[in-house]
PyMOL CGO cylinders between C-alpha atoms (Angstrom):
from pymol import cmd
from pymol.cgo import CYLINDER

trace = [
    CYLINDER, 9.82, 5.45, -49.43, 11.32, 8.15, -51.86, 0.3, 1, 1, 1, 1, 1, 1,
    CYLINDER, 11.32, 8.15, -51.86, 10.26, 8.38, -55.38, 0.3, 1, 1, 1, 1, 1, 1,
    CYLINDER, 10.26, 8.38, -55.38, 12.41, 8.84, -58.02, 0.3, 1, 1, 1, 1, 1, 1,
    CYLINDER, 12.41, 8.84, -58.02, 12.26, 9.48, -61.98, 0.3, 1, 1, 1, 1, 1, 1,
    CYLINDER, 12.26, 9.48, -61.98, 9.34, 6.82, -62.97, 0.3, 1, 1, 1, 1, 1, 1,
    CYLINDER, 9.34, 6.82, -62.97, 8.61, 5.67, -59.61, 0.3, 1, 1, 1, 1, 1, 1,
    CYLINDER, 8.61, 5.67, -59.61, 6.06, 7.32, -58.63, 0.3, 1, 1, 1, 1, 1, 1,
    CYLINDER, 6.06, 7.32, -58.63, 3.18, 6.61, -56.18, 0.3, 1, 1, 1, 1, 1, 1,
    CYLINDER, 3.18, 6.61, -56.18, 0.11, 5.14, -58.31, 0.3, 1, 1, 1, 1, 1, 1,
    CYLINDER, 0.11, 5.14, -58.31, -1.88, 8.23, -57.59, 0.3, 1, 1, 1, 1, 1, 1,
    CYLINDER, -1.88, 8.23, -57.59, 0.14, 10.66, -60.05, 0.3, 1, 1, 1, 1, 1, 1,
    CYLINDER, 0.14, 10.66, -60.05, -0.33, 8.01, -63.07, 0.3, 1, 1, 1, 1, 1, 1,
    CYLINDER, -0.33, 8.01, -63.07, -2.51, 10.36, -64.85, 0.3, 1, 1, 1, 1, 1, 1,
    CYLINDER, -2.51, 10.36, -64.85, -1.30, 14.09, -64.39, 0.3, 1, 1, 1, 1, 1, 1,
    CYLINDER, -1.30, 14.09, -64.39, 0.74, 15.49, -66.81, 0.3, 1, 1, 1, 1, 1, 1,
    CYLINDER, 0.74, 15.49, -66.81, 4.67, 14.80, -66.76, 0.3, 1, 1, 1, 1, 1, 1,
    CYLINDER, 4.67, 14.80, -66.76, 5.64, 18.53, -64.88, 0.3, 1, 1, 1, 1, 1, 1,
    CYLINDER, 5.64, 18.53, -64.88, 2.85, 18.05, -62.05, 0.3, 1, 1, 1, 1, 1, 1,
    CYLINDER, 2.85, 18.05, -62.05, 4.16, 14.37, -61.69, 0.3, 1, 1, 1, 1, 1, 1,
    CYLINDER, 4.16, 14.37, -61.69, 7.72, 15.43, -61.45, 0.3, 1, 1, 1, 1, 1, 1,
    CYLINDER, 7.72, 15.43, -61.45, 6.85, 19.04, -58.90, 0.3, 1, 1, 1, 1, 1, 1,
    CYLINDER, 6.85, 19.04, -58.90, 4.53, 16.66, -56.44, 0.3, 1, 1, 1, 1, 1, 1,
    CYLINDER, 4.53, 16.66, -56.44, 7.14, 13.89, -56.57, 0.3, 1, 1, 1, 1, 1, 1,
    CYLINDER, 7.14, 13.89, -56.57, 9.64, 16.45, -55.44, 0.3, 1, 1, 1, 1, 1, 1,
    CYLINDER, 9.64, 16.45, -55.44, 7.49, 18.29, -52.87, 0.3, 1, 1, 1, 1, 1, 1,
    CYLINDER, 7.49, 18.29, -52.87, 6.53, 14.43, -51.95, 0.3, 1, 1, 1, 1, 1, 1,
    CYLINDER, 6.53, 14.43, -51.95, 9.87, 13.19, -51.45, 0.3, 1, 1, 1, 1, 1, 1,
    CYLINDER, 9.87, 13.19, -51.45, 10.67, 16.92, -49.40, 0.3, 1, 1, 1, 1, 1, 1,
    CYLINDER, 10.67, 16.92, -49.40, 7.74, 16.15, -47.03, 0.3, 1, 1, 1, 1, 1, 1,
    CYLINDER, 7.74, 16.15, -47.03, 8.95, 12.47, -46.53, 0.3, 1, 1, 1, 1, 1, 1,
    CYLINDER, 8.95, 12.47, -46.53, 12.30, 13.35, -45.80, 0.3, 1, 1, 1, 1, 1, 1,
    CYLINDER, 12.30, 13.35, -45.80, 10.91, 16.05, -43.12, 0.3, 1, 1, 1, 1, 1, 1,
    CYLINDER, 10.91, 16.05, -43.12, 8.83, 12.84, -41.43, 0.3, 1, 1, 1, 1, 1, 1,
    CYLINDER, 8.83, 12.84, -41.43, 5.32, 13.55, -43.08, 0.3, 1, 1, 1, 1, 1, 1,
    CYLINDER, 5.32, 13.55, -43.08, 3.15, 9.94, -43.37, 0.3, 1, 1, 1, 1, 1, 1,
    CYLINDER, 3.15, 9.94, -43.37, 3.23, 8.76, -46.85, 0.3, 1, 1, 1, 1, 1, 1,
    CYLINDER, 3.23, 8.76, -46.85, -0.71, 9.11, -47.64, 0.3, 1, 1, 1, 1, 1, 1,
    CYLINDER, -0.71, 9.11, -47.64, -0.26, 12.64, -46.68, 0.3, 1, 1, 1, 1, 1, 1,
    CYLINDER, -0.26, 12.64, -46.68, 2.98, 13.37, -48.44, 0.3, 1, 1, 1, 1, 1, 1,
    CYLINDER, 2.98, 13.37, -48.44, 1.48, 11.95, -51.68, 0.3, 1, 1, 1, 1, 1, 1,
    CYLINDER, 1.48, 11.95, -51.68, -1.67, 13.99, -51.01, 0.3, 1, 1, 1, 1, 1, 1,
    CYLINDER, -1.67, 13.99, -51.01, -0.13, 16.87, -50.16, 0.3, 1, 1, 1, 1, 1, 1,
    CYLINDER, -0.13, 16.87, -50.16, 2.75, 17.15, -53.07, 0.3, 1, 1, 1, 1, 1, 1,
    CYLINDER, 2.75, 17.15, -53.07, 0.17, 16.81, -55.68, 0.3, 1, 1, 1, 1, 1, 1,
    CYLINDER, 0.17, 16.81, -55.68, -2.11, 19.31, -54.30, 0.3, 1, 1, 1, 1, 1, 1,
    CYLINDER, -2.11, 19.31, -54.30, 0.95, 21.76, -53.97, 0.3, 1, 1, 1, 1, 1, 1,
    CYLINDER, 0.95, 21.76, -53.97, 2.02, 21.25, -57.65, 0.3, 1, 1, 1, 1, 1, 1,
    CYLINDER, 2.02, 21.25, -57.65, -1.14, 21.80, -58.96, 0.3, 1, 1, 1, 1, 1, 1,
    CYLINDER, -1.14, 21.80, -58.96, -1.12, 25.14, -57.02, 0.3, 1, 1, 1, 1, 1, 1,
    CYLINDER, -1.12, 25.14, -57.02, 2.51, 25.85, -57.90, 0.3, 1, 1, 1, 1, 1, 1,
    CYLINDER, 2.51, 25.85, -57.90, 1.56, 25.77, -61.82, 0.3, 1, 1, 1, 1, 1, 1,
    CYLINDER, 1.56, 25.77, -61.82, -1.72, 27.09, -61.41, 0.3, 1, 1, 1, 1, 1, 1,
    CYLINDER, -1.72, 27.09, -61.41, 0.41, 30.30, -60.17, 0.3, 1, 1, 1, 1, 1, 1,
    CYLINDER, 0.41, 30.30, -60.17, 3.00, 30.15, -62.45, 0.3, 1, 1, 1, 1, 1, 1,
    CYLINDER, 3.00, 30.15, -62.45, 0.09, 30.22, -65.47, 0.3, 1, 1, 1, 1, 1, 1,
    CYLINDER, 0.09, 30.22, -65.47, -1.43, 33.33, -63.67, 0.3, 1, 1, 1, 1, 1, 1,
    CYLINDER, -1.43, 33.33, -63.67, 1.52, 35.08, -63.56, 0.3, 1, 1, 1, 1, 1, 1,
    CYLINDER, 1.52, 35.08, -63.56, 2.58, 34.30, -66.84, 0.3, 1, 1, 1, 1, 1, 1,
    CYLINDER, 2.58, 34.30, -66.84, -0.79, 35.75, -68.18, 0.3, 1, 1, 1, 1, 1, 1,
    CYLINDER, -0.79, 35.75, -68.18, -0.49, 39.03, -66.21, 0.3, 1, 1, 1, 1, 1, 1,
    CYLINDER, -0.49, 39.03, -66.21, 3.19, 39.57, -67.91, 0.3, 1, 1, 1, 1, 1, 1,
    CYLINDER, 3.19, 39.57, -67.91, 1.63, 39.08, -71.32, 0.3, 1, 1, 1, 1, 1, 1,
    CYLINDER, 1.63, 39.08, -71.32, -1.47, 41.46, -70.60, 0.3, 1, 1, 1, 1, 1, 1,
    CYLINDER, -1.47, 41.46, -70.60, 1.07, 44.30, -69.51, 0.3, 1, 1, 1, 1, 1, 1,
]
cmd.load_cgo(trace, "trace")
């Protein structure tokens, strides 16, 4: 079942609003590509954590330049 704009699987209640909406999208991408939905949900929140965790590295290495 896709997830849309606040439908969301119960799991990403608590995260903030841009690792919600990345996982729901990775989510929805692994769903569509036949990935089980326990490991689509598992697995897009995981990624977006990584994804911003990256994006806040890189950021800091810019400013420190």
């Amino acid at each position: 079942m896709p997830w849309y704009n606040g439908d969301y699987p119960p799991s990403y209640k608590n995260q903030p609003v841009k690792i919600r909406e990345k996982a729901t999208e990775i989510a929805n991408a692994l769903l569509e590509e036949g990935t089980e939905e326990g490991i689509a949900i598992a697995t897009g929140l995981k990624k977006a954590r990584e994804h911003f965790k990256k994006e806040k590295e890189r950021s800091k290495k810019k400013d420190s330049e």
